[in-house]
C-alpha positions as CSV (number, residue, x, y, z in Angstrom):
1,X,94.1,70.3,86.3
2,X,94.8,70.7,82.9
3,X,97.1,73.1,81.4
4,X,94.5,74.6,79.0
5,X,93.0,76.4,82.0
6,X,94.1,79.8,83.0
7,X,95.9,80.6,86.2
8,X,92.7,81.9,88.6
9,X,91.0,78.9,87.8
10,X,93.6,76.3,88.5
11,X,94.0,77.9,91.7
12,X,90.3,78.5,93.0
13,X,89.7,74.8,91.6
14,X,92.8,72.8,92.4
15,X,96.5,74.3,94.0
16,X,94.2,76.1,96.3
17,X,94.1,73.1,97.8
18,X,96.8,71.3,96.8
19,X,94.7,68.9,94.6
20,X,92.5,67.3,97.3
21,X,89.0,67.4,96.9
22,X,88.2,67.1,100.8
23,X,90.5,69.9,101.5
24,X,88.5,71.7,99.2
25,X,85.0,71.1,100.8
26,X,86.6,71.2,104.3
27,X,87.6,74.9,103.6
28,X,84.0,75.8,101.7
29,X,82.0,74.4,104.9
30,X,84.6,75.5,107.3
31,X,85.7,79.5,106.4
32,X,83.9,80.8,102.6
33,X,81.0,79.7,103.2
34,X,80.0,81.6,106.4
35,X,82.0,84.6,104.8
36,X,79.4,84.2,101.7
37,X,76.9,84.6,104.0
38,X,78.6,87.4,106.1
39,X,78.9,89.1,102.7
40,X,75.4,88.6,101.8
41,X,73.9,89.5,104.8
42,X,75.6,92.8,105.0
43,X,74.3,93.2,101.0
44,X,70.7,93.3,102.8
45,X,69.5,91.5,99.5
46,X,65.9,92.0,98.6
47,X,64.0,89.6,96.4
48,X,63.8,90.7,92.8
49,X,67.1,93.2,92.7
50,X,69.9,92.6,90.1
51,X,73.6,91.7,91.8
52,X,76.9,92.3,90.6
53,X,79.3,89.9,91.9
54,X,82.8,91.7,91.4
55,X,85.3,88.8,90.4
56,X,82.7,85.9,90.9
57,X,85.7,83.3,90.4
58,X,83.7,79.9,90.5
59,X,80.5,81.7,91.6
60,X,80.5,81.4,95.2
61,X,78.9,84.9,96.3
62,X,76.6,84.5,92.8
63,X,75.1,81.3,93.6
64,X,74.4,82.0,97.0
65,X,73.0,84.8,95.8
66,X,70.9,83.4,93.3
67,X,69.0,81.7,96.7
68,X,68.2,84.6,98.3
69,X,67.2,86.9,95.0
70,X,64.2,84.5,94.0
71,X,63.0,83.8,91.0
72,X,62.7,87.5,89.8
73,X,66.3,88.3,90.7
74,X,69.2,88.3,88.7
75,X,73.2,88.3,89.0
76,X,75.7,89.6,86.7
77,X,78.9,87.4,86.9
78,X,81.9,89.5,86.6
79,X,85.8,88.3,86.6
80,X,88.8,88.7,84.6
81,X,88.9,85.0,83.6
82,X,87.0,83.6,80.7
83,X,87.9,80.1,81.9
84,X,86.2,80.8,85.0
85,X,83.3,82.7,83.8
86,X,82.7,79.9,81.3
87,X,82.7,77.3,84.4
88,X,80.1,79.7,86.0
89,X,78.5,79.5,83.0
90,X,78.0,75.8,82.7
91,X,77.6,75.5,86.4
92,X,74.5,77.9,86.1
93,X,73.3,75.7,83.3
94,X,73.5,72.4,85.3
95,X,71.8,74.2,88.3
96,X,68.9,75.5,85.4
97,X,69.4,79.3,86.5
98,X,71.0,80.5,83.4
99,X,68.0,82.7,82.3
100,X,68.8,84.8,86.1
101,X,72.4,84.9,85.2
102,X,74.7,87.1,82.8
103,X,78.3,87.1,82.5
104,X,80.9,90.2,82.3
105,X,84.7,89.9,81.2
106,X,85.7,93.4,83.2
107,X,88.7,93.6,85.6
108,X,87.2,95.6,88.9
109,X,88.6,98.7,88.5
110,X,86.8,99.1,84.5
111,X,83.6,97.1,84.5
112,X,83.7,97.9,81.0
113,X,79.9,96.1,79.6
114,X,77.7,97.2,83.1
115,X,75.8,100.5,82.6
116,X,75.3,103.2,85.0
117,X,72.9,102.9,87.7
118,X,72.1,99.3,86.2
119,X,72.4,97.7,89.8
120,X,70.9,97.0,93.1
121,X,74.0,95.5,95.0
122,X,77.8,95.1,94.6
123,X,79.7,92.2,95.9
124,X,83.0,91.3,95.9
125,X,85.2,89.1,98.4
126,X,89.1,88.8,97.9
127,X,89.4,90.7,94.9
128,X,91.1,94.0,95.7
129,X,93.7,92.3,96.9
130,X,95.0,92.1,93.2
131,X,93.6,95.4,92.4
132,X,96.0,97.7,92.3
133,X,93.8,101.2,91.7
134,X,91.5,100.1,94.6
135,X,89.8,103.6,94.7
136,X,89.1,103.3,91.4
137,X,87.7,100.3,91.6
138,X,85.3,101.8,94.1
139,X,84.2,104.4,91.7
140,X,83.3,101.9,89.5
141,X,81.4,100.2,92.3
142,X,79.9,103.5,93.0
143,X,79.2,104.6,89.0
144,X,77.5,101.0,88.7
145,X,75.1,101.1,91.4
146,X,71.2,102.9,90.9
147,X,70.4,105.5,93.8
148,X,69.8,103.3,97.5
149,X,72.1,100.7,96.1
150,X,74.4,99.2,98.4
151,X,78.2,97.5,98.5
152,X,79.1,94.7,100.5
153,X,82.5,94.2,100.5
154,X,85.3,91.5,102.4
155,X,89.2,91.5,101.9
156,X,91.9,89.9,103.8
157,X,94.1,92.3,105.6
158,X,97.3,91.0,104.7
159,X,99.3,93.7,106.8
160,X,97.5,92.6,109.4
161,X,98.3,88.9,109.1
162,X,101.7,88.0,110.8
163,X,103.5,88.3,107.2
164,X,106.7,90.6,108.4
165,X,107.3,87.7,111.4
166,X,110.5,86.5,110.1
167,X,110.4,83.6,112.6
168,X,107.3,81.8,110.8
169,X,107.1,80.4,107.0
170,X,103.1,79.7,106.4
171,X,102.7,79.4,110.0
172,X,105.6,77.2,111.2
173,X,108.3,78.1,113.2
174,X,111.5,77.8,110.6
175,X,114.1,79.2,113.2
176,X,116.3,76.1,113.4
177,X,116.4,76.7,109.5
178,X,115.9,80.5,109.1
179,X,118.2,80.9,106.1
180,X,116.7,78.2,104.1
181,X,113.0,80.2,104.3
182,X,114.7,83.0,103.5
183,X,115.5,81.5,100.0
184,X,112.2,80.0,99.4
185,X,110.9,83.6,101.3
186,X,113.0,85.5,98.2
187,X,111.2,83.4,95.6
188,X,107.9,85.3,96.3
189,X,109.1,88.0,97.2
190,X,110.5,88.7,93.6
191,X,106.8,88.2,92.4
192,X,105.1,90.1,95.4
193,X,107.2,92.6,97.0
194,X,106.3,93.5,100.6
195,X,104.5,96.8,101.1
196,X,104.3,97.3,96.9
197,X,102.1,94.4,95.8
198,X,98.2,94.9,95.9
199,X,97.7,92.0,98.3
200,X,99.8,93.9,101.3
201,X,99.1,97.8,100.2
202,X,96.3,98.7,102.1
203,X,94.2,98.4,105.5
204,X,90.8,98.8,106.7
205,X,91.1,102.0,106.9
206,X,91.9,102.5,103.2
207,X,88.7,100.9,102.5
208,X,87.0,103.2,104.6
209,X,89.0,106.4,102.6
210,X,88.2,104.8,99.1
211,X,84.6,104.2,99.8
212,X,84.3,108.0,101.0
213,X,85.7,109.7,98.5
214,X,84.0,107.8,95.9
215,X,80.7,109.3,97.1
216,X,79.2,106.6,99.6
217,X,77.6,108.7,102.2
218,X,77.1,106.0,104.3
219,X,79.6,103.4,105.4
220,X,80.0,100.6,108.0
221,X,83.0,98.9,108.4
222,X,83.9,95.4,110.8
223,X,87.3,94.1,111.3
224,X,87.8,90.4,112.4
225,X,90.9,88.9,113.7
226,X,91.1,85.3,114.5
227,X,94.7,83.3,115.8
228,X,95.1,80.0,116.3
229,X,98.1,78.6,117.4
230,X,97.6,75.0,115.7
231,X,97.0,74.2,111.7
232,X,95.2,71.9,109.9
233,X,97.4,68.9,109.5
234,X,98.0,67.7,106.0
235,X,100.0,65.2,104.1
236,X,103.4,67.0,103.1
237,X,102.3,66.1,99.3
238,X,99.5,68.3,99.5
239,X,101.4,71.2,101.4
240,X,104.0,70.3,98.4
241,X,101.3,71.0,95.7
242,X,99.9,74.1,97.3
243,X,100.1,77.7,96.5
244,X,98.8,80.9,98.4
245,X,97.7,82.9,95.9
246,X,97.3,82.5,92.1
247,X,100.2,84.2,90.9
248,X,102.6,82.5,93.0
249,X,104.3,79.0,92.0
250,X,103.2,76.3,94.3
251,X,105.7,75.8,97.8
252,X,107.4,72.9,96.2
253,X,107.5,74.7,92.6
254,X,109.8,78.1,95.3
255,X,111.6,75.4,97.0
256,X,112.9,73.7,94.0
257,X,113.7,77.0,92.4
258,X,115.4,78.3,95.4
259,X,117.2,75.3,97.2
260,X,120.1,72.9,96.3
261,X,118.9,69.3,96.7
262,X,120.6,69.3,100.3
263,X,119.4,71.9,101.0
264,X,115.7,70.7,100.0
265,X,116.2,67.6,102.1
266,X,117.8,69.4,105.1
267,X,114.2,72.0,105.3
268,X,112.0,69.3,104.4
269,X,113.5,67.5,107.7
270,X,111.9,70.1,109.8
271,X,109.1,71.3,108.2
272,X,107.4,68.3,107.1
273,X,107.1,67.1,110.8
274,X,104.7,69.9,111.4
275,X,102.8,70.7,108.5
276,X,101.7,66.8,108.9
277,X,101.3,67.2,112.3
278,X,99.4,70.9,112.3
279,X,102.1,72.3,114.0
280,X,101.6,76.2,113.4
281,X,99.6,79.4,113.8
282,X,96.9,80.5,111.7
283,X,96.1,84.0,111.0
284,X,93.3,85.6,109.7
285,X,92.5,89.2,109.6
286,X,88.7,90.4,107.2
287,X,87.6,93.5,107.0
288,X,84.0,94.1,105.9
289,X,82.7,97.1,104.1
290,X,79.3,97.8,103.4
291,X,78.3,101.1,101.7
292,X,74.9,102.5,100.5
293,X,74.7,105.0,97.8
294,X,72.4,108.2,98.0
């Protein structure tokens, strides 16, 4: 992915994934797409109504969206990336829906360019993770919305996720080389401290307490929690050229940072071996907040 793109969209289209295309469709089919739809369906979208997809990233609430509005809806795209509003853009184009579509450079807690009241629904998956005034940012949703509008909200619960398990790194079992992790472990820590970051600062039931006192008289809330004690397999290249989140450096961008060349090949000796083999647990904790608006 070239350089000339910002951070959010190298991630959401490339180090996501580590570069591989099928990965890429694998997780789409597999995990966002029924979560667009979970999203969607909670949104209770009505033919006609205008959408505000909060941090649309490369459109994937939007577009689904776009299906369900018909030809008198509309969705406004909203994000903090140009590069990724502009691929929105041109995807929209190519899909000959550009006259139902607008396009809003706001960050979620100032959607600076959408007008009181000017909205029928509010989406938003994975994006108050990196918002650190989340009540805010539910005012906003709140401010937005016209009278019987509704939210439809889901965000990982980090917290909830396996993250303080010192024993795991991404799911494996790094025991045998504990002090190793740690190292790479410190790397992203420095960037996202434990307990301080938006991404691991808030539960469910902070949703819950934002969405009240920003006015919503009427809230529903589900929490799903999935383990799986086994991982996708995948070549240690890919694992290599992966990273969790966009403002992280990839796992082999922390481990050259953070480990002597020994040391690289001595934690490569155990961890390769079951990444490739899907060795691992998988954890996965959603919370789903729909609202409606008096």
């Amino acid at each position: 992915m070239a350089d000339r793109f910002d951070r959010w969209h190298r991630w959401l289209l490339n180090t996501r994934f580590g570069g591989d295309a099928e990965a890429r469709q694998r997780l789409l089919a597999e995990r966002l797409y029924p979560v667009r739809d979970k999203v969607l369906d909670k949104a209770q979208v009505q033919p006609g109504e205008t959408l505000l997809d909060v941090g649309a990233g490369d459109g994937l609430i939007a577009f689904g969206a776009l299906e369900r509005l018909g030809p008198l809806g509309r969705v406004i795209f909203s994000d903090i990336s140009r590069d990724l509003l502009e691929h929105c853009r041109q995807a929209a184009q190519t899909e000959g829906v550009l006259d139902r579509c607008s396009f809003v450079l706001a960050p979620a807690d100032h959607l600076t360019g959408v007008s009181a009241g000017s909205v029928d629904i509010v989406t938003t998956r994975s994006v108050l993770i990196y918002v650190k005034d989340k009540a805010a940012a539910l005012r906003e949703f709140h401010r937005v919305l016209r009278p019987g509008g509704r939210i439809s909200v889901s965000e990982p619960i980090n917290v909830l996720m396996g993250f303080d398990d010192q024993s795991r790194f991404f799911g494996y079992d790094i025991r045998p080389v504990m002090a190793l992790a740690e190292k790479v472990e410190a790397v992203y820590e420095s960037i996202q401290p434990h307990g301080k970051d938006p991404m691991g600062d808030f539960d469910e039931r902070d949703l819950v307490r934002h969405a009240e006192d920003a006015g919503f008289p009427i809230i529903d809330l589900e929490l799903r929690a999935t383990v799986k004690n086994a991982r996708q397999p995948m070549p240690w290249r890919q694992f290599l050229q992966m990273s969790g989140n966009p403002l992280i450096p990839t796992f082999g961008e922390a481990m050259d940072h953070a480990l002597s060349p020994e040391e690289i090949t001595e934690f490569t000796a155990h961890l390769k071996p079951l990444v490739e083999s899907g060795a691992g647990q998988e954890r996965m904790v959603l919370a789903y907040l729909a609202a409606v608006k008096e």
